[in-house]
C-alpha positions in Angstrom: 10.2 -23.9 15.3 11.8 -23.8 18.9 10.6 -20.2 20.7 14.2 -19.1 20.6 14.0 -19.0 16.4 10.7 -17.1 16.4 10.2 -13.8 14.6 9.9 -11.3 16.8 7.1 -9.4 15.5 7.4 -5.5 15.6 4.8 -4.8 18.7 7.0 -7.7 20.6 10.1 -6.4 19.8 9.1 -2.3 21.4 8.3 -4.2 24.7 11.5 -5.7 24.8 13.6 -2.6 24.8 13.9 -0.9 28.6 13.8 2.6 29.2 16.3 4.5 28.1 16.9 2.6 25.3 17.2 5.8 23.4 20.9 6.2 24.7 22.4 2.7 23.4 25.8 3.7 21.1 26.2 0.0 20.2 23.7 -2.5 19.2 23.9 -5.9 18.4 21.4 -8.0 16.3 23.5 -10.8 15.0 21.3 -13.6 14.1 18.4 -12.5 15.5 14.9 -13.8 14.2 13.2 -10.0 13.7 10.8 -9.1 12.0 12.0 -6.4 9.2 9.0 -4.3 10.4 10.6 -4.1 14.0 13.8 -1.8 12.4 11.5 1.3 12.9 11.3 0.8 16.4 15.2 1.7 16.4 14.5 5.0 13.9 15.9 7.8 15.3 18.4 6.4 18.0 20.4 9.9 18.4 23.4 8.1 19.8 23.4 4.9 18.0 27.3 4.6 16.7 27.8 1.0 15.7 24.7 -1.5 14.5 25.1 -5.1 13.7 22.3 -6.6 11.8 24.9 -9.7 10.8 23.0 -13.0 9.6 19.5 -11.0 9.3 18.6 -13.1 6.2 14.7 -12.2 6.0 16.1 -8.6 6.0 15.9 -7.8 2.4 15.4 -4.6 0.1 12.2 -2.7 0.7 10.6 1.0 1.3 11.3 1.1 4.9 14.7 -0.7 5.6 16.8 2.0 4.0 15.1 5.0 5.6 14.9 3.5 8.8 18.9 2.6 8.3 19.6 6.5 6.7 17.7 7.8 9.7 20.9 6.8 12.4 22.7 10.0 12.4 25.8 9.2 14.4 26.0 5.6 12.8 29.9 5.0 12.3 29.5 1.1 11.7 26.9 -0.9 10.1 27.3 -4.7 9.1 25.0 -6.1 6.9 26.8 -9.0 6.1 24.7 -12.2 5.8 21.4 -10.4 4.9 19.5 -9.9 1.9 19.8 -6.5 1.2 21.0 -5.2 -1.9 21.6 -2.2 -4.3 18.3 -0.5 -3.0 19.2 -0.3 0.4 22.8 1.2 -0.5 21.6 3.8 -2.4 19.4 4.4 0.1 21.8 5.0 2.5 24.5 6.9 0.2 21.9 8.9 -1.1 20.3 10.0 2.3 23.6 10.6 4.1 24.8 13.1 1.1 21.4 15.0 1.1 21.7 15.2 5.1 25.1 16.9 4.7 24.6 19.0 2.0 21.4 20.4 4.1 23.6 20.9 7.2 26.3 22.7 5.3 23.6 25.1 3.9 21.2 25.2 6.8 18.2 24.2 5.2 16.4 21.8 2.9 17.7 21.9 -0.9 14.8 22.9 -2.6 12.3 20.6 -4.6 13.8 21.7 -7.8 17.8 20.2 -6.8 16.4 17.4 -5.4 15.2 16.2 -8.4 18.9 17.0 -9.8 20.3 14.5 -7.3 17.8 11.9 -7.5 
């Protein structure tokens, strides 16, 4: 495998970002040879508006893709296209986004009890 179609493992992949990353609105990872674990590096960009994980093939449905996906708050645009993940991640992502809203329109977490309605 040529260096330029290695994984990039998640400890590699927090080196490469420069300070500051913490203000990027646009990020593109098309094709890129990440490492799924690497995502949670990204949780919790404040800004992040548009992500592009296009061609991500060894991205695929598991605990901590759809959190770390749900937890982009200003995310407008997300492709997925060419990856592996499926009806987990969605739901994931549907799910998470209706419980943030409905918490913001009340102003505070739903209780334990509605939770378990929604789930």
């Amino acid at each position: 495998m040529k260096k330029s179609q290695q994984t990039c493992m998640p400890d590699e992949f927090c080196r490469l970002l420069p300070p500051g990353f913490n203000k990027l609105t646009c990020l593109s990872l098309y094709g890129a040879h990440l490492h799924p674990l690497a995502l949670q590096s990204l949780a919790g960009l404040p800004l992040l508006r548009s992500l592009d994980l296009q061609g991500l093939k060894q991205l695929e449905d598991s605990p901590y893709v759809g959190p770390v996906l749900a937890s982009f708050a200003s995310l407008q645009h997300l492709d997925l296209s060419y990856t592996s993940l499926g009806d987990q991640t969605v739901d994931c992502l549907t799910y998470s986004r209706r419980l943030a809203k409905w918490e913001q329109d009340l102003g505070a977490a739903l209780p334990p009890l509605m939770l378990s309605l929604f789930a």
